[in-house]
N, CA, C and O atoms as a Tripos MOL2 file, in Angstrom:
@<TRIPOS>MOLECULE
protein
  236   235    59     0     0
PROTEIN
NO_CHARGES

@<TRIPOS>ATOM
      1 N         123.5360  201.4010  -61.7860 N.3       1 UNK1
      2 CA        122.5140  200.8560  -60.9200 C.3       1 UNK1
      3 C         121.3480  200.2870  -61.7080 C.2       1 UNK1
      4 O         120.5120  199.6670  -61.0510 O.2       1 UNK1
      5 N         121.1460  200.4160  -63.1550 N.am      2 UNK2
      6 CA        120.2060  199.9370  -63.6560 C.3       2 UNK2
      7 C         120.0630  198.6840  -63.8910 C.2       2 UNK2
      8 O         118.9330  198.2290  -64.0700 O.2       2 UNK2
      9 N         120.9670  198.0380  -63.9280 N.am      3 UNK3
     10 CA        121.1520  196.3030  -63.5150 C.3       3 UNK3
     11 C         120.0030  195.6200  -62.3260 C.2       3 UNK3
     12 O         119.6130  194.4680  -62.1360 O.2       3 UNK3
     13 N         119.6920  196.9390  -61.6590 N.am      4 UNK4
     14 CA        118.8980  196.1410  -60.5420 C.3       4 UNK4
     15 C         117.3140  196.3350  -61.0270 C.2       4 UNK4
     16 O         116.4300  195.6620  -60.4990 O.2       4 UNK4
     17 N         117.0570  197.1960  -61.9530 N.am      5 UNK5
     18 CA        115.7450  196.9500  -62.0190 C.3       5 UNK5
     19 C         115.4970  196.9340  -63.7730 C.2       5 UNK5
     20 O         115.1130  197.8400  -64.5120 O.2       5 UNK5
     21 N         115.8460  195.6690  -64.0460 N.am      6 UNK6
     22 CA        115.3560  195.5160  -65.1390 C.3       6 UNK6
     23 C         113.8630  195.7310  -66.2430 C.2       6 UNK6
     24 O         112.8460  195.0650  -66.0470 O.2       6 UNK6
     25 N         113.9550  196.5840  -67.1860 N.am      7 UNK7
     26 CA        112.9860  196.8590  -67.7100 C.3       7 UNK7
     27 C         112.1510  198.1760  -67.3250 C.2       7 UNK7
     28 O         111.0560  198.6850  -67.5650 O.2       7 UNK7
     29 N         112.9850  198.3540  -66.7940 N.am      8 UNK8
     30 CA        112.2470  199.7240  -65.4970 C.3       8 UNK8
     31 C         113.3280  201.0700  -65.8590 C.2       8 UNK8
     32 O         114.5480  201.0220  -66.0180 O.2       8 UNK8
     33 N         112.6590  201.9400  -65.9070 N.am      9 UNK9
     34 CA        113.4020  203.1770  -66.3590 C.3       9 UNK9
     35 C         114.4530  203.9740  -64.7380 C.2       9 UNK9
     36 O         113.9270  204.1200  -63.6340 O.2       9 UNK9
     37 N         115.6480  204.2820  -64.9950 N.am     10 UNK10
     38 CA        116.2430  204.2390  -63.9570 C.3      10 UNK10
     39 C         116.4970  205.7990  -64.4250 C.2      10 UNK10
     40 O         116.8560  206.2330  -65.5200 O.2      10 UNK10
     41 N         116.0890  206.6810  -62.8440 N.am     11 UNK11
     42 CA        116.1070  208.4740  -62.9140 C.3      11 UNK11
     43 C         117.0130  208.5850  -61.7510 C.2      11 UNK11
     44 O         116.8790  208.1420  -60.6100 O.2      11 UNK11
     45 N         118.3790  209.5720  -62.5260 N.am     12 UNK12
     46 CA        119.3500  210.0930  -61.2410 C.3      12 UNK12
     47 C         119.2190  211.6150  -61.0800 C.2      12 UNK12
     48 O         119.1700  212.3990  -62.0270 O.2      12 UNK12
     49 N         119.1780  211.8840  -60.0390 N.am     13 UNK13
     50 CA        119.0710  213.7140  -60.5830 C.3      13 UNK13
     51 C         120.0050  213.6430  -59.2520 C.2      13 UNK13
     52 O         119.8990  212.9330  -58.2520 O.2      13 UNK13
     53 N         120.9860  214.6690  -59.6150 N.am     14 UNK14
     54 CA        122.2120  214.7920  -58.7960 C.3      14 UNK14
     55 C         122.6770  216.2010  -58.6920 C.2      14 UNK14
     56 O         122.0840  217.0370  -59.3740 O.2      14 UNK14
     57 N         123.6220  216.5600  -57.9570 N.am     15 UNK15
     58 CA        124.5850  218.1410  -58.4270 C.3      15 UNK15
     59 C         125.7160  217.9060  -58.8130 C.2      15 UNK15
     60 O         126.1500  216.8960  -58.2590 O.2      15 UNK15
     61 N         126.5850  218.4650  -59.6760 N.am     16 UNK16
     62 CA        127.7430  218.3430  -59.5640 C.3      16 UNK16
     63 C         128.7540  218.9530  -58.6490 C.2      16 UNK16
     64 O         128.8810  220.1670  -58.4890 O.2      16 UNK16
     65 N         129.5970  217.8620  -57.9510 N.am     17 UNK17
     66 CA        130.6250  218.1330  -56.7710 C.3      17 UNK17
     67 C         131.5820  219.2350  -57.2050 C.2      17 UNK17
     68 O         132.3690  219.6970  -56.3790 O.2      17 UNK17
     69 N         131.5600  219.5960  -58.2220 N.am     18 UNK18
     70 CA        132.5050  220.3030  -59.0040 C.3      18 UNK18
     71 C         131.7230  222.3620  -58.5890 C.2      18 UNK18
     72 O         131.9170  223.3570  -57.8910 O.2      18 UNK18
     73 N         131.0860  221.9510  -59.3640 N.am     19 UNK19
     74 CA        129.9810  223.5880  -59.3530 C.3      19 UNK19
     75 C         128.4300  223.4350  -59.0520 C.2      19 UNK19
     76 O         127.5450  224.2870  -58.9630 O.2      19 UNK19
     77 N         128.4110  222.1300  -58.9310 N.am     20 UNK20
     78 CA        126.6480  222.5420  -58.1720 C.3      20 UNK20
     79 C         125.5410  222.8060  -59.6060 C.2      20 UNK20
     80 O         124.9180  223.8590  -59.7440 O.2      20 UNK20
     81 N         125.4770  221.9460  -60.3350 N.am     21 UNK21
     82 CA        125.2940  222.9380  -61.5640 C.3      21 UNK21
     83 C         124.1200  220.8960  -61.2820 C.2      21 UNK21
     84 O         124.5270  219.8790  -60.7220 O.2      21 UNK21
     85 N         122.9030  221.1220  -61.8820 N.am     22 UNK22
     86 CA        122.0320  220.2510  -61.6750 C.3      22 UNK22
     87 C         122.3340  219.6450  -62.7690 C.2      22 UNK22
     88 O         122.5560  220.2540  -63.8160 O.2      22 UNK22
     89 N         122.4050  217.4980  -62.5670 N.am     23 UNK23
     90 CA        122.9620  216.3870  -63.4230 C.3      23 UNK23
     91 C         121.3540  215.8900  -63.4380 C.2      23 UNK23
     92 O         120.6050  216.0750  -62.4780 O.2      23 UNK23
     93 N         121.0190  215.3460  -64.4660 N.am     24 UNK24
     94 CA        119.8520  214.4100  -64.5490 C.3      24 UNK24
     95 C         120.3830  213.3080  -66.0630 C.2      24 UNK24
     96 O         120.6310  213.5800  -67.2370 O.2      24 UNK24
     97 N         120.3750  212.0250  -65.2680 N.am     25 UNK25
     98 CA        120.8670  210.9380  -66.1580 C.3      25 UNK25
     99 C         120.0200  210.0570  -66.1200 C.2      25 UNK25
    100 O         119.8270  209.7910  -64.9330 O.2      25 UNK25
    101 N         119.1820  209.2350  -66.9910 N.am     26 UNK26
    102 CA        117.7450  208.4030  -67.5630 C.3      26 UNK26
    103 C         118.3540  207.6460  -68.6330 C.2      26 UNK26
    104 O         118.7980  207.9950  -69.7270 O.2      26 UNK26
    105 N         118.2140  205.7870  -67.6760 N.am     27 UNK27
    106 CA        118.6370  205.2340  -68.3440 C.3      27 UNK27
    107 C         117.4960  203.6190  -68.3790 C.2      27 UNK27
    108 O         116.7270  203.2980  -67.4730 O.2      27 UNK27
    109 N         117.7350  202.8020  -69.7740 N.am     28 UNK28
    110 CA        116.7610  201.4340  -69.2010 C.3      28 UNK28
    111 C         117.1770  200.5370  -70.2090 C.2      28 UNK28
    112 O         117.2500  200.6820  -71.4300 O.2      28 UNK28
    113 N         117.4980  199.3570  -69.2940 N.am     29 UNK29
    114 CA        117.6580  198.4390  -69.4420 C.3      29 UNK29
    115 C         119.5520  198.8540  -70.3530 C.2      29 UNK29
    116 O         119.7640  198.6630  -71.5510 O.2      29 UNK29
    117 N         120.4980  199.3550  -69.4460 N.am     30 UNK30
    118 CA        121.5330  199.7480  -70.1800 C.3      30 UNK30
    119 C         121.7270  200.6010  -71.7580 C.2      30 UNK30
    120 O         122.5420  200.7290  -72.6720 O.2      30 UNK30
    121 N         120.8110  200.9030  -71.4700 N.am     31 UNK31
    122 CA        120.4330  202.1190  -72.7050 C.3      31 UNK31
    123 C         120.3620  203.4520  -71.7830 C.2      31 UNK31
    124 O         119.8350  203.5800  -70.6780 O.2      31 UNK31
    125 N         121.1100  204.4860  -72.6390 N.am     32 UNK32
    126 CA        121.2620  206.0380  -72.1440 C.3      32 UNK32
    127 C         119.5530  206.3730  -72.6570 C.2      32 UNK32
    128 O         119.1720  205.7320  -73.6360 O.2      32 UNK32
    129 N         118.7990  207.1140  -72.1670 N.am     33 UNK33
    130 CA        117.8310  208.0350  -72.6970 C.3      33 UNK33
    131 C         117.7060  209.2450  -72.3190 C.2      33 UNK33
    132 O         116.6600  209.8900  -72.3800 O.2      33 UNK33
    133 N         118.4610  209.5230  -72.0210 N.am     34 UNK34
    134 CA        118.5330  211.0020  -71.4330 C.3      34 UNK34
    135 C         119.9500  211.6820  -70.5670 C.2      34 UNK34
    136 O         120.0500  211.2250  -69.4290 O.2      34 UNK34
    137 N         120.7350  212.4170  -70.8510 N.am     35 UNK35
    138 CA        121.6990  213.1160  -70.3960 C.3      35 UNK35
    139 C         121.6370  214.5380  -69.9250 C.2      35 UNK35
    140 O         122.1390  215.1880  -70.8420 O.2      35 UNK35
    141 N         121.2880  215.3300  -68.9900 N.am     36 UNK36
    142 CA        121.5470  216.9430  -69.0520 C.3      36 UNK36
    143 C         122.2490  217.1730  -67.9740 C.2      36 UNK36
    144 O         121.9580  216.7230  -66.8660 O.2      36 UNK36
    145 N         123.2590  217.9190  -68.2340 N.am     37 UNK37
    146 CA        123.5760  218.2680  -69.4130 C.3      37 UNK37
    147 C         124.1440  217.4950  -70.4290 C.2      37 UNK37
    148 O         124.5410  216.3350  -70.3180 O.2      37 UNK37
    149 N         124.1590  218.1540  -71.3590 N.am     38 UNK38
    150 CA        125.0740  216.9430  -72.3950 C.3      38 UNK38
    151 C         126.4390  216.7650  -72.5080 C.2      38 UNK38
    152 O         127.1130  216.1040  -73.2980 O.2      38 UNK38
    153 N         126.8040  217.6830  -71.3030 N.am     39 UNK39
    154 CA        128.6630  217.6300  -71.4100 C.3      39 UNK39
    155 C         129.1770  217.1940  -69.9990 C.2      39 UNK39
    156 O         130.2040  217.6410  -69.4880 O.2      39 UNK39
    157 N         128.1740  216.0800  -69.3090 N.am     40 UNK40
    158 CA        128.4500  215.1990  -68.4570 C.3      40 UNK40
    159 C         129.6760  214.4400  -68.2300 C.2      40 UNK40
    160 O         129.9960  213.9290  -69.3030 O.2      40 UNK40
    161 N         130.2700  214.2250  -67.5650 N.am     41 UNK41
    162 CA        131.6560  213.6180  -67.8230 C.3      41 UNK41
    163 C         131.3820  212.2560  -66.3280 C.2      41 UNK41
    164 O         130.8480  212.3120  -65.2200 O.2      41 UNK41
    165 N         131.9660  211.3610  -66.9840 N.am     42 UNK42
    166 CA        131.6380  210.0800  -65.5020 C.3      42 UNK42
    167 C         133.5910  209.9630  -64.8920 C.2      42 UNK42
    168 O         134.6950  210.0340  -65.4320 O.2      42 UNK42
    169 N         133.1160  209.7830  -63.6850 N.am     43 UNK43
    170 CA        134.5540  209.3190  -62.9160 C.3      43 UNK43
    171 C         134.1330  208.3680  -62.1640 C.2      43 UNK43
    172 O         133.0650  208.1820  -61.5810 O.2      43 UNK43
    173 N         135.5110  207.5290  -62.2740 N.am     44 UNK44
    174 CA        135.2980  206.0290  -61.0100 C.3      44 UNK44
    175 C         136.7020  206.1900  -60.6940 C.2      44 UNK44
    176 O         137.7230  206.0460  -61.3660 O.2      44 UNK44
    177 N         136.4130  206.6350  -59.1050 N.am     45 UNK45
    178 CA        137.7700  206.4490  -58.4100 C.3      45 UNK45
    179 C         138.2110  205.4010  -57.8880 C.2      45 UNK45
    180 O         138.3290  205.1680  -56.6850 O.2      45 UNK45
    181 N         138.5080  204.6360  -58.8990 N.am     46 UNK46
    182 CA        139.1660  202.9960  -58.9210 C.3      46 UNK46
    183 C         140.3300  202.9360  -60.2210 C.2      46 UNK46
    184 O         140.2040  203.4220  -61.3450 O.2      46 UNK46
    185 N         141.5750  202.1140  -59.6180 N.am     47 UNK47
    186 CA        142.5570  202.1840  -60.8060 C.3      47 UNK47
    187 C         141.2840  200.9020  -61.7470 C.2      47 UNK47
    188 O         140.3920  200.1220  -61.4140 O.2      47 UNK47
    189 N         142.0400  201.4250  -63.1850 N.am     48 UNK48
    190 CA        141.8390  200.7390  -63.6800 C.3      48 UNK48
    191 C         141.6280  199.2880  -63.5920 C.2      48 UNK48
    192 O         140.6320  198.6060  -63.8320 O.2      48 UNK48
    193 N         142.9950  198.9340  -63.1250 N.am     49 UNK49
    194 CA        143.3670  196.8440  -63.4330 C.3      49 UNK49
    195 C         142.0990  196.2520  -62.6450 C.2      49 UNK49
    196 O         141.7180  195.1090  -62.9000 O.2      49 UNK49
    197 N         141.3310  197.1880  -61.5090 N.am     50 UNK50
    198 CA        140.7220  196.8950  -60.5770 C.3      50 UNK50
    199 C         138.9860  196.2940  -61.0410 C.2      50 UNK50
    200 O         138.2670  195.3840  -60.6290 O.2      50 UNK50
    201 N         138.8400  197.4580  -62.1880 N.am     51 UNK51
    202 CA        137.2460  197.5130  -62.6870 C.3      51 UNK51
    203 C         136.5780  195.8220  -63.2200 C.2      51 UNK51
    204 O         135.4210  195.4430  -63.0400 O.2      51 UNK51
    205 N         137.3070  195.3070  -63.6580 N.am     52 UNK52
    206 CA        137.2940  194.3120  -64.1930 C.3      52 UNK52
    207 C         136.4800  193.2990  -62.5640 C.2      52 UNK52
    208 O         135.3310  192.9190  -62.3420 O.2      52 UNK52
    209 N         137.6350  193.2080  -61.8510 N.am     53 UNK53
    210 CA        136.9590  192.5890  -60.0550 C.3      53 UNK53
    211 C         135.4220  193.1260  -60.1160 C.2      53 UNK53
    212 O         134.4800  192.3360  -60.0510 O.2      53 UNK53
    213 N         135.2170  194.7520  -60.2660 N.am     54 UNK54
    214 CA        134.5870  194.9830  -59.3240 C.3      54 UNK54
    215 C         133.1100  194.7350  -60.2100 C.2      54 UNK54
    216 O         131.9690  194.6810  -59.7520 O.2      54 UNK54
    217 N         133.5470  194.6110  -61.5840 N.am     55 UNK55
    218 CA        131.7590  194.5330  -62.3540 C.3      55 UNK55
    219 C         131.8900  193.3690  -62.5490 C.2      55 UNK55
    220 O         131.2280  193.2790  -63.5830 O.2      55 UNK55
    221 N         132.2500  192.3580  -62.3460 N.am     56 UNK56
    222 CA        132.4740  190.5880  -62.4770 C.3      56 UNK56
    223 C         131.9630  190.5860  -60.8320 C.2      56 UNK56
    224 O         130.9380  189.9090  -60.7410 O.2      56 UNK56
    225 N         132.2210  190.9270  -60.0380 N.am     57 UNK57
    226 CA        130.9210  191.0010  -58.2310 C.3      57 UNK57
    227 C         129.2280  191.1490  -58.5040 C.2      57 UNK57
    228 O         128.2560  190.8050  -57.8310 O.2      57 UNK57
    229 N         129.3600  191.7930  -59.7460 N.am     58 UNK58
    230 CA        127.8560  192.0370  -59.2930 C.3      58 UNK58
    231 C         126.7810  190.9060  -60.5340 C.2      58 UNK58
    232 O         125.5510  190.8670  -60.5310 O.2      58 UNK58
    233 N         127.7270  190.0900  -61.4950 N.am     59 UNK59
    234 CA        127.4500  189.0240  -62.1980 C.3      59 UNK59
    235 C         126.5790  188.4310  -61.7170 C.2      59 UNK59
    236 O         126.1760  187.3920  -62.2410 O.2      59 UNK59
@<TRIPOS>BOND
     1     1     2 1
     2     2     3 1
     3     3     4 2
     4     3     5 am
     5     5     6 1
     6     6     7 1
     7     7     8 2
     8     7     9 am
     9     9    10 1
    10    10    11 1
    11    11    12 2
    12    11    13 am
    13    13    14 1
    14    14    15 1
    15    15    16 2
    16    15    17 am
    17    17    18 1
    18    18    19 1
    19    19    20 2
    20    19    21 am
    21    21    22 1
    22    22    23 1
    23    23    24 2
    24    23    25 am
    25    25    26 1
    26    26    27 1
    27    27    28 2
    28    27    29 am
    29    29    30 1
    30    30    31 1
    31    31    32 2
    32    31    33 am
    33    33    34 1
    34    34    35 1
    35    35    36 2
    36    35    37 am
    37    37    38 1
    38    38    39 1
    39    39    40 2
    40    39    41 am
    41    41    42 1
    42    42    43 1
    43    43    44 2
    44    43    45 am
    45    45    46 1
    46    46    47 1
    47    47    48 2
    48    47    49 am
    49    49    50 1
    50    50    51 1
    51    51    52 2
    52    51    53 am
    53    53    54 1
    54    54    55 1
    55    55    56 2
    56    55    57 am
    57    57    58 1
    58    58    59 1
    59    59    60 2
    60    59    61 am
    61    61    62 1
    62    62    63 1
    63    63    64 2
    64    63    65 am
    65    65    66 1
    66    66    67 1
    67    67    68 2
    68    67    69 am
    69    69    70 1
    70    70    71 1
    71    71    72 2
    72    71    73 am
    73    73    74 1
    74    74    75 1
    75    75    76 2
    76    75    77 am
    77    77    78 1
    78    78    79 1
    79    79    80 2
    80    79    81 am
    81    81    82 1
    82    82    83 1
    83    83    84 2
    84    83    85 am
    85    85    86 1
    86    86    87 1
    87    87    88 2
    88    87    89 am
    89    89    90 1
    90    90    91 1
    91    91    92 2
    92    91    93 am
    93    93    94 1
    94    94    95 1
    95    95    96 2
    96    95    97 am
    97    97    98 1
    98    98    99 1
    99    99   100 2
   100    99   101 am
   101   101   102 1
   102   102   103 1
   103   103   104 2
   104   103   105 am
   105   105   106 1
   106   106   107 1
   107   107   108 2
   108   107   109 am
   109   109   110 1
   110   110   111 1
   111   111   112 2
   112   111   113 am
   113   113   114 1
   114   114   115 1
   115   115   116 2
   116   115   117 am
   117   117   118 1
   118   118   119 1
   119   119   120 2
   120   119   121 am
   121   121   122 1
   122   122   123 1
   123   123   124 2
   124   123   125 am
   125   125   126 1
   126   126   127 1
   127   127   128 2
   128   127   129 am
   129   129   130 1
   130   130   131 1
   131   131   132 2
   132   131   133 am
   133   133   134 1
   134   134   135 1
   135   135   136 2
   136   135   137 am
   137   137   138 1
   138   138   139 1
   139   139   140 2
   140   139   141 am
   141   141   142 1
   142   142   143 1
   143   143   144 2
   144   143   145 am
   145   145   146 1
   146   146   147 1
   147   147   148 2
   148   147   149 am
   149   149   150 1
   150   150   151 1
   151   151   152 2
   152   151   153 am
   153   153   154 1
   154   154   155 1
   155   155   156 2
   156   155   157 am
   157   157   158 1
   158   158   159 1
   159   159   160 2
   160   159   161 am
   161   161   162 1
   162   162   163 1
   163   163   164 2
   164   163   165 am
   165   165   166 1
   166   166   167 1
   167   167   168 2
   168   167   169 am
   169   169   170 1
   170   170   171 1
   171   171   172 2
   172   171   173 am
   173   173   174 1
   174   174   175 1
   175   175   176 2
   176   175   177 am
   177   177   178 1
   178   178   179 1
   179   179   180 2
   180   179   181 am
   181   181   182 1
   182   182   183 1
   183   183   184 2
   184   183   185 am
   185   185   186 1
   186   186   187 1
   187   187   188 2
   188   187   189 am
   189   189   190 1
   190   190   191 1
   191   191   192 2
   192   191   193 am
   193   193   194 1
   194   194   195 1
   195   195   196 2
   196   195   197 am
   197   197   198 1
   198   198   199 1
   199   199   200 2
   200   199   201 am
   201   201   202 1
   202   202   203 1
   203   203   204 2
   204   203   205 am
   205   205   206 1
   206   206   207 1
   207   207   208 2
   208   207   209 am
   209   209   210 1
   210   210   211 1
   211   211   212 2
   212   211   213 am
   213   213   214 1
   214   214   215 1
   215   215   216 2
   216   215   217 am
   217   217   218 1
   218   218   219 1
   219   219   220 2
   220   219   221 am
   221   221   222 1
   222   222   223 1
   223   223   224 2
   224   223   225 am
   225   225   226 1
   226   226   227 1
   227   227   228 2
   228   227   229 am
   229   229   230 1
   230   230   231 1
   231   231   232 2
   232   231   233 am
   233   233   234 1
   234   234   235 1
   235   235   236 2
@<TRIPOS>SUBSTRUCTURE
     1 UNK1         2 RESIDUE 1 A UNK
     2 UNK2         6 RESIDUE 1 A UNK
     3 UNK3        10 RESIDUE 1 A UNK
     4 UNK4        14 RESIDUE 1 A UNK
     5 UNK5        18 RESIDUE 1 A UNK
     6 UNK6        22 RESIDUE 1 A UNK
     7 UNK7        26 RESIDUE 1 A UNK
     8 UNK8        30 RESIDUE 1 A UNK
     9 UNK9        34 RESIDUE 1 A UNK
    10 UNK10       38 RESIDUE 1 A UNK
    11 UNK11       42 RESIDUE 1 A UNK
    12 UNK12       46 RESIDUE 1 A UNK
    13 UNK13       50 RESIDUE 1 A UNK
    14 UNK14       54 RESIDUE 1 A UNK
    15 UNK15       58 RESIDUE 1 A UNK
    16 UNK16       62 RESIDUE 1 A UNK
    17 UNK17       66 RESIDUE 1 A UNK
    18 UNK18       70 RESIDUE 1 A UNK
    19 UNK19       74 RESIDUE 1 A UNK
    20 UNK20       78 RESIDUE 1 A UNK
    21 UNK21       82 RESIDUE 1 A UNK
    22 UNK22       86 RESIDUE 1 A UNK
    23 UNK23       90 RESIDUE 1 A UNK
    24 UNK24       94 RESIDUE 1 A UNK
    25 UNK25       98 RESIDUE 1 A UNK
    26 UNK26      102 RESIDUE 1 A UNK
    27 UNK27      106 RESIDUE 1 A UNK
    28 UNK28      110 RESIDUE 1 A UNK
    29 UNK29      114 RESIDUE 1 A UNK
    30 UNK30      118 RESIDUE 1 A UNK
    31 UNK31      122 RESIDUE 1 A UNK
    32 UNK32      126 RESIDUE 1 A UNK
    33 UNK33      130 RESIDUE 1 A UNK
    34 UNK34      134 RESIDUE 1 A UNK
    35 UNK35      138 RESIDUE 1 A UNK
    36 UNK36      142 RESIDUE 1 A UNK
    37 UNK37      146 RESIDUE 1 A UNK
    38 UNK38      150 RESIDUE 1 A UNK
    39 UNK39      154 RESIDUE 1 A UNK
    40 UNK40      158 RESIDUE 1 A UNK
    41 UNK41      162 RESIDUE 1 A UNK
    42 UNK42      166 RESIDUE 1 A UNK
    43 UNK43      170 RESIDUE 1 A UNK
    44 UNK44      174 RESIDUE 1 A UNK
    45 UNK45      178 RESIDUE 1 A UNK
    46 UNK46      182 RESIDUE 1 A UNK
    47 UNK47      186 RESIDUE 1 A UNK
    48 UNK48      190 RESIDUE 1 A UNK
    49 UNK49      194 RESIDUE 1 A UNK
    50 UNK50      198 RESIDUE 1 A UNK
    51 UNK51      202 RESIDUE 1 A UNK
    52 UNK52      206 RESIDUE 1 A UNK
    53 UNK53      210 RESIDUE 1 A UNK
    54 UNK54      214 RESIDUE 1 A UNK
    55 UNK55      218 RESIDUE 1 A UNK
    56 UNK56      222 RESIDUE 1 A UNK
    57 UNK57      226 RESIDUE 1 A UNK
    58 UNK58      230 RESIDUE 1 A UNK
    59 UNK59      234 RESIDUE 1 A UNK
């Protein structure tokens, strides 16, 4: 989502669906600055061949 606000520091604070265990991810301008925890893991429930469509939409 940081695509939409360029130059601007982008804050997610989330739970994980898994155990509930508190995510905070800080990022700007496509730069990581912050991960906790640090053994974060990302999923996109999209096949693969697909990803390509779907980040070429938001071009």
């Amino acid at each position: 989502m940081g695509w939409l606000f360029p130059g601007k520091e982008v804050r997610i604070e989330a739970r994980c669906l898994d155990c509930g265990e508190s995510i905070l991810v800080r990022t700007k301008d496509g730069e990581l600055l912050d991960a906790n925890p640090d053994t974060i893991i990302g999923h996109i429930s999209l096949p693969i061949r697909q990803w390509g469509a779907v980040a070429n939409a938001f071009l």
